[in-house]
C-alpha positions in Angstrom: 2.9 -24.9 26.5 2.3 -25.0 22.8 2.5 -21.1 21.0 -0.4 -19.0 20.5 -2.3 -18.8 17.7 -3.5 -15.8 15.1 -5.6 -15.6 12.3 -4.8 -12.7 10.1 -7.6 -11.9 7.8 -7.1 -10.1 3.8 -9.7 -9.6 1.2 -7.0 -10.3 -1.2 -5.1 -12.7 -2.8 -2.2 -12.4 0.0 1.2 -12.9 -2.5 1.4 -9.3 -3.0 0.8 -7.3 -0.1 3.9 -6.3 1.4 2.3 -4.7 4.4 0.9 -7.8 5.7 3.8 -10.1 5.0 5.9 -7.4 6.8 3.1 -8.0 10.1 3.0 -11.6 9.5 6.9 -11.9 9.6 6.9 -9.7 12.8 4.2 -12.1 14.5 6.0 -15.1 13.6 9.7 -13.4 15.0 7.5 -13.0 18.2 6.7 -16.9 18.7 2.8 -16.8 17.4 1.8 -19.8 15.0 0.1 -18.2 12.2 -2.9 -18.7 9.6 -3.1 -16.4 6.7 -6.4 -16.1 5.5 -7.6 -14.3 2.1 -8.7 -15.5 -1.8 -7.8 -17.3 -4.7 -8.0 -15.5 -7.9 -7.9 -16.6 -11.5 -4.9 -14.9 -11.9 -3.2 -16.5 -8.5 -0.2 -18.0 -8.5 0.8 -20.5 -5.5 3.6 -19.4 -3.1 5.0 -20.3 0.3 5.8 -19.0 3.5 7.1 -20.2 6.3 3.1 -20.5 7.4 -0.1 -21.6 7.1 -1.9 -20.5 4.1 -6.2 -20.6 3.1 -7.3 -18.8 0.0 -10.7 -19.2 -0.7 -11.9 -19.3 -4.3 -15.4 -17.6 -4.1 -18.1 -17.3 -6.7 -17.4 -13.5 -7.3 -14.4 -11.6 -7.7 -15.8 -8.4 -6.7 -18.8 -6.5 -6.0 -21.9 -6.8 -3.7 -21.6 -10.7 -4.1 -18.3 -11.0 -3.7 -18.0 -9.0 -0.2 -21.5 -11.3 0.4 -19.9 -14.6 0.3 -16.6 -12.9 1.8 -18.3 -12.4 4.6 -20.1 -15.8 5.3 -16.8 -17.6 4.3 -14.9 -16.1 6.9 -17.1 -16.2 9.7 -17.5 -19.9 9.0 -14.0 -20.5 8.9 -13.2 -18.4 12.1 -16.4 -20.1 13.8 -14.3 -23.7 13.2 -10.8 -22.4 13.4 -9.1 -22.8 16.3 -6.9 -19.9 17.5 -6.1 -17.7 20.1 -6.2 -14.0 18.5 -7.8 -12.9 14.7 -6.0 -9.6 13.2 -9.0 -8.5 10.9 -6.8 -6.4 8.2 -9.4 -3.4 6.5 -13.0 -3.2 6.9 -13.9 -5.7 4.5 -13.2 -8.5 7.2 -13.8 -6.9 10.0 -17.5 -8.2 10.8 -17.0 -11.7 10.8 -14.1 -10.8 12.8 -16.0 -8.8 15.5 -18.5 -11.3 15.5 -16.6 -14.5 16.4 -14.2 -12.7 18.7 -17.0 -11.8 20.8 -19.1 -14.8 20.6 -15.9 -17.5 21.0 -14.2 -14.6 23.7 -10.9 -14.5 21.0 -8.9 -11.2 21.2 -9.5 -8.8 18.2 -6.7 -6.5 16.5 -8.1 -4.1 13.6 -5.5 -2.8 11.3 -7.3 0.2 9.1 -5.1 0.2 5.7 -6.8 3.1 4.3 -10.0 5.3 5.4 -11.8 2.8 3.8 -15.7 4.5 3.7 -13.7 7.3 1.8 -12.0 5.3 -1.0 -12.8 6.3 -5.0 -14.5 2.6 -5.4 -17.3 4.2 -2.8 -17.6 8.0 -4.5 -20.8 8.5 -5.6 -22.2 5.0 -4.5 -23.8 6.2 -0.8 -26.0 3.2 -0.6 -22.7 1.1 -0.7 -21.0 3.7 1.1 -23.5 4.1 4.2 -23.4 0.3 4.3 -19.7 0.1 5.0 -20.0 3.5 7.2 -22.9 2.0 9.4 -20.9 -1.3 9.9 -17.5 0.8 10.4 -20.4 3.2 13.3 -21.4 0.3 15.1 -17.8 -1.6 15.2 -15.2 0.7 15.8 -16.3 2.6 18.8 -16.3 -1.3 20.7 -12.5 -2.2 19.6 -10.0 -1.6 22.2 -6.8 -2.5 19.8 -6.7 -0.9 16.8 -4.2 0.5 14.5 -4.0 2.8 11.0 -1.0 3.6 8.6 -0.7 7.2 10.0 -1.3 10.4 11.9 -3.7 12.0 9.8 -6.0 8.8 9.2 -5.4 7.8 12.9 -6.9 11.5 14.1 -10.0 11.0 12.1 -10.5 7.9 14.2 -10.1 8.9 17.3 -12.3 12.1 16.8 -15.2 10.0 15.4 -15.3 7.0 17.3 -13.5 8.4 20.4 -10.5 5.5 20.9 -7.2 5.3 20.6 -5.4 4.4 17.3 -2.2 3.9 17.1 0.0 4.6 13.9 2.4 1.7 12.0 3.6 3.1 9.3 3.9 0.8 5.8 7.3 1.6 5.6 10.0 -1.0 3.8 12.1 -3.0 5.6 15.8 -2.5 6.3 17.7 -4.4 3.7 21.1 -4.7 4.5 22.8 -4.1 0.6 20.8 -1.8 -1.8 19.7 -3.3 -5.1 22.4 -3.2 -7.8 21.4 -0.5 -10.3 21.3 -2.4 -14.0 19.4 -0.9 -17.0 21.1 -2.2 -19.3 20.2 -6.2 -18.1 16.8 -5.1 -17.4 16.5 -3.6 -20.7 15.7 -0.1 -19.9 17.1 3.1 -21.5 21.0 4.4 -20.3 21.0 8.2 -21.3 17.1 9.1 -20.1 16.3 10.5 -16.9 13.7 7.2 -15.7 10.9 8.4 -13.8 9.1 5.1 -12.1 5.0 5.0 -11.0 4.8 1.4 -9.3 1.6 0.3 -7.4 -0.4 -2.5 -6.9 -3.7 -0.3 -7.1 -3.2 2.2 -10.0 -6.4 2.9 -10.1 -8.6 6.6 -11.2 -7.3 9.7 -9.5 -3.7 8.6 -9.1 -2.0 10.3 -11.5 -1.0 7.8 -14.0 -2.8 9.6 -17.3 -1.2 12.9 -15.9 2.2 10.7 -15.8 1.8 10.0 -19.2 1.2 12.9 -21.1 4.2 14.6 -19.2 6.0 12.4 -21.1 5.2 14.7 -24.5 6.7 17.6 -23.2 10.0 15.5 -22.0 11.9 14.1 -24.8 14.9 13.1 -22.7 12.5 11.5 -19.7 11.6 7.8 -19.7 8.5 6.9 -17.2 8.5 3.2 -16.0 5.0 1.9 -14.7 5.0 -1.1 -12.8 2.1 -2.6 -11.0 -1.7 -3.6 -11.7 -5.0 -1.7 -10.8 -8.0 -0.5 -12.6 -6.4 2.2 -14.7 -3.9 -0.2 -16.0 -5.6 -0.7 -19.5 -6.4 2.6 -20.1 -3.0 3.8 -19.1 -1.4 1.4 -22.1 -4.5 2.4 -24.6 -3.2 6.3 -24.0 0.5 5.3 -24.5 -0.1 3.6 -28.0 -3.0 6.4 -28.7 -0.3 9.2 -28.1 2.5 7.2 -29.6 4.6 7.2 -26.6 6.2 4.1 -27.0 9.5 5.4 -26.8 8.7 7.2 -23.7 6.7 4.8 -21.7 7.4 1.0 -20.4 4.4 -0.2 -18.5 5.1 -3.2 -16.9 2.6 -6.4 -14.9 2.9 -6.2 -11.1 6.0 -8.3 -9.8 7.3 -10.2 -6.9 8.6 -7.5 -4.7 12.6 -8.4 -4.2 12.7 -8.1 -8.2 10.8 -4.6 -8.5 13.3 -3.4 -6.0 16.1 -3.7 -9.3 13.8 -1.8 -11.3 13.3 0.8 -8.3 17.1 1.3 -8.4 17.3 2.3 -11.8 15.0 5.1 -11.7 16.1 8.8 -11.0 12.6 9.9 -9.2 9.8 7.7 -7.8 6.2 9.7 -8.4 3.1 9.5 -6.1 0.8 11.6 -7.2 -2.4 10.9 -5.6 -5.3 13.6 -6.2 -7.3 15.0 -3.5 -11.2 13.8 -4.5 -11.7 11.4 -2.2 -10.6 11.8 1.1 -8.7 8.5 1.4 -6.6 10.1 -1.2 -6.2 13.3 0.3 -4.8 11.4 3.7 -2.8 8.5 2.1 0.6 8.0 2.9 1.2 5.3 0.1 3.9 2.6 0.9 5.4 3.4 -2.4 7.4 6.3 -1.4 9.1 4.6 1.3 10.2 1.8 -1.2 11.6 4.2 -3.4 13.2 6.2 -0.5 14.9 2.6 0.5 16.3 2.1 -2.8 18.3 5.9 -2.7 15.3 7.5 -5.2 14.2 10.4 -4.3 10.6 10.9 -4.9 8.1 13.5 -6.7 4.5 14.0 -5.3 1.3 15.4 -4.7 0.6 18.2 -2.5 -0.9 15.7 0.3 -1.0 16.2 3.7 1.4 13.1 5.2 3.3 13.5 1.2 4.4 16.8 2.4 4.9 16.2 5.3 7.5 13.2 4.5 9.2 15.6 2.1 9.6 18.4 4.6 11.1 17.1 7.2 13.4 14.7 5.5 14.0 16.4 2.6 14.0 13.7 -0.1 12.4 15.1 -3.0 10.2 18.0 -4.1 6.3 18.5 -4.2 4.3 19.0 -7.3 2.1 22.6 -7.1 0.1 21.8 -10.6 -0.9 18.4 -10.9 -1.3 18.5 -14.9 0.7 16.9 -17.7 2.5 20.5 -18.4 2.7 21.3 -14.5 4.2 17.9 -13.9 6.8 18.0 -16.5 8.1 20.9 -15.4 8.7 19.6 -11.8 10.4 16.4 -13.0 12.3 18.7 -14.9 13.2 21.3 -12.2 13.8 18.3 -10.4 16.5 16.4 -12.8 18.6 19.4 -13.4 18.5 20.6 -9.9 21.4 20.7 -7.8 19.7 19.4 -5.0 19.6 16.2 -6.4 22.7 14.5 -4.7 21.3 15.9 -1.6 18.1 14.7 -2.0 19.6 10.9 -2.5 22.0 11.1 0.1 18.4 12.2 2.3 17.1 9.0 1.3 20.0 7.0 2.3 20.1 8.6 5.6 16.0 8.5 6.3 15.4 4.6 5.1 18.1 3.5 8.4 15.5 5.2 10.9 12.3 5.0 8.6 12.3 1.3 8.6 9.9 -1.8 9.3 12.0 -2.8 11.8 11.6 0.2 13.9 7.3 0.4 12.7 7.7 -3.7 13.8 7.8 -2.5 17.8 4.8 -1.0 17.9 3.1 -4.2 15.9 4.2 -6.4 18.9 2.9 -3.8 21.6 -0.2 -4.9 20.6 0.3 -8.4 20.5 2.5 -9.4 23.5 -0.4 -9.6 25.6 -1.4 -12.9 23.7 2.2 -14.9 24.1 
């Protein structure tokens, strides 16, 4: 008998998002033959895995048209595909999803990245919003396998829609030798405490401009972006408008095995979500658990799941006044603390049960049914 098939569904360009490799790379450990399915960009680069691979290259890049002809190509490419199970990955892909699993009788697994009808994209557009919340309304409550990325999000589910959600953390996988620490090959400063904000979605509310102009008040800091999103530009235009140049490196998103050698160098990793919008206020972004995998403890905002990451595995500290002058003097309560060994030595400990391979077990509970 020849191995199932899945179809895992992204509304982006796939190369970067570690999250669905991770569940890709679990699927294909468990026997399943896999299509991954998302888009082609103008700034996509090819790359393999040991899979199939479609990117579409629609007419729009975002907006109304773009989720528009998202849609339609998806359901016409599920409608012809053949294949046993479709993993519809956020809301964005979940229709066509729904549609052909219940029209061709394919089994349907929704993974919920993010409380999607929440997100800062939606604020303040309710037509756009109630949309995606009548769509998420009519869906949701008929799914019988669905997952989120943790307790908090996973809660909100279950009271609104009244069905179980389970919880996979986006936690890093277990590597078996840390990255090498090297500043001096990767051409960042040796006698400055290096505080690192890394993301593929640094977008508004995040914390990046706050990041920034903490750097005025910390002559002896160095803060290291790495990553892409919508506040990228404006990020660089307030570096060379403040004429920290000497204080801030921002650096393009990078293949993930190499931003792992910047991780290492830096002293703290900062997440420092804000809470106006309430998929902010609930996030548990996979960030923290790459810098906790590389030994660096972290710095972040007083969130819910943030806090509670920080309390019970004590591996950083928690920022009380998310300003430029309140942030700078927790990064440097942080650096001359004596807790700071500790805190690393936390991280060392937590990443060896806080792993992918541990979050992996609860991906195949949901899939072993299909073998």
């Amino acid at each position: 008998m020849s191995a199932k098939h899945i179809t895992v569904l992204v509304s982006n360009d796939l190369e970067f998002d570690q999250r669905v490799k991770k569940t890709c790379d679990t699927l294909l450990h468990m026997g399943f033959r896999i299509t991954l399915v998302g888009r082609f960009l103008p700034t996509s680069k090819p790359f393999e895995r040991p899979y199939e691979i479609k990117r579409f290259k629609l007419p729009f890049h975002s907006g109304v048209g773009f989720y528009l002809c998202l849609q339609v190509a998806l359901f016409f490419y599920l409608w012809r595909k053949k294949t046993d199970v479709i993993l519809a990955n956020d809301l964005d892909t979940l229709l066509p999803a729904y549609l052909v699993s219940k029209w061709r009788k394919k089994g349907l697994v929704y993974d919920s990245h993010e409380l999607f009808t929440e997100a800062e994209g939606l604020t303040g557009h309710e037509i756009k919003r109630g949309i995606w919340l009548r769509l998420e309304k009519w869906i949701l409550p008929k799914l019988s396998k669905m997952y989120t990325v943790n307790k908090t999000i996973a809660a909100i589910f279950q009271k609104q829609y009244g069905i179980p959600v389970g919880v996979v953390r986006n936690i890093a996988l277990l590597e078996t030798e840390l990255p090498e620490s090297n500043r001096r090959q990767l051409n960042l400063p040796e006698d400055k405490c290096i505080v690192l904000l890394q993301g593929s979605y640094i977008d508004p509310d995040r914390g990046g401009e706050e990041a920034v102009l903490s750097m005025k008040h910390l002559n002896w800091a160095h803060l290291l972006i790495i990553g892409s999103g919508r506040a990228v530009p404006s990020l660089r235009a307030l570096v060379k408008k403040e004429g920290l140049h000497d204080r801030v490196t921002v650096l393009d998103k990078m293949p993930f095995q190499k931003l792992r050698e910047y991780t290492a160098c830096a002293d703290f990793g900062l997440s420092l979500d804000k809470p106006l919008h309430l998929n902010y206020t609930y996030s548990l972004p996979n960030k923290v658990f790459d810098y906790i995998h590389c030994g660096v403890p972290i710095i972040v905002s007083d969130l819910p799941e943030l806090r509670r990451l920080v309390e019970e595995h004590e591996v950083g500290v928690i920022v009380k006044e998310m300003t430029p002058e309140g942030l700078a003097q927790t990064i440097s309560l942080a650096f001359h603390s004596e807790d700071k060994i500790r805190w690393k030595e936390n991280c060392l400990k937590t990443r060896l049960t806080l792993s992918w391979q541990n979050e992996s077990k609860i991906i195949e509970s949901y899939f072993e049914e299909y073998l």
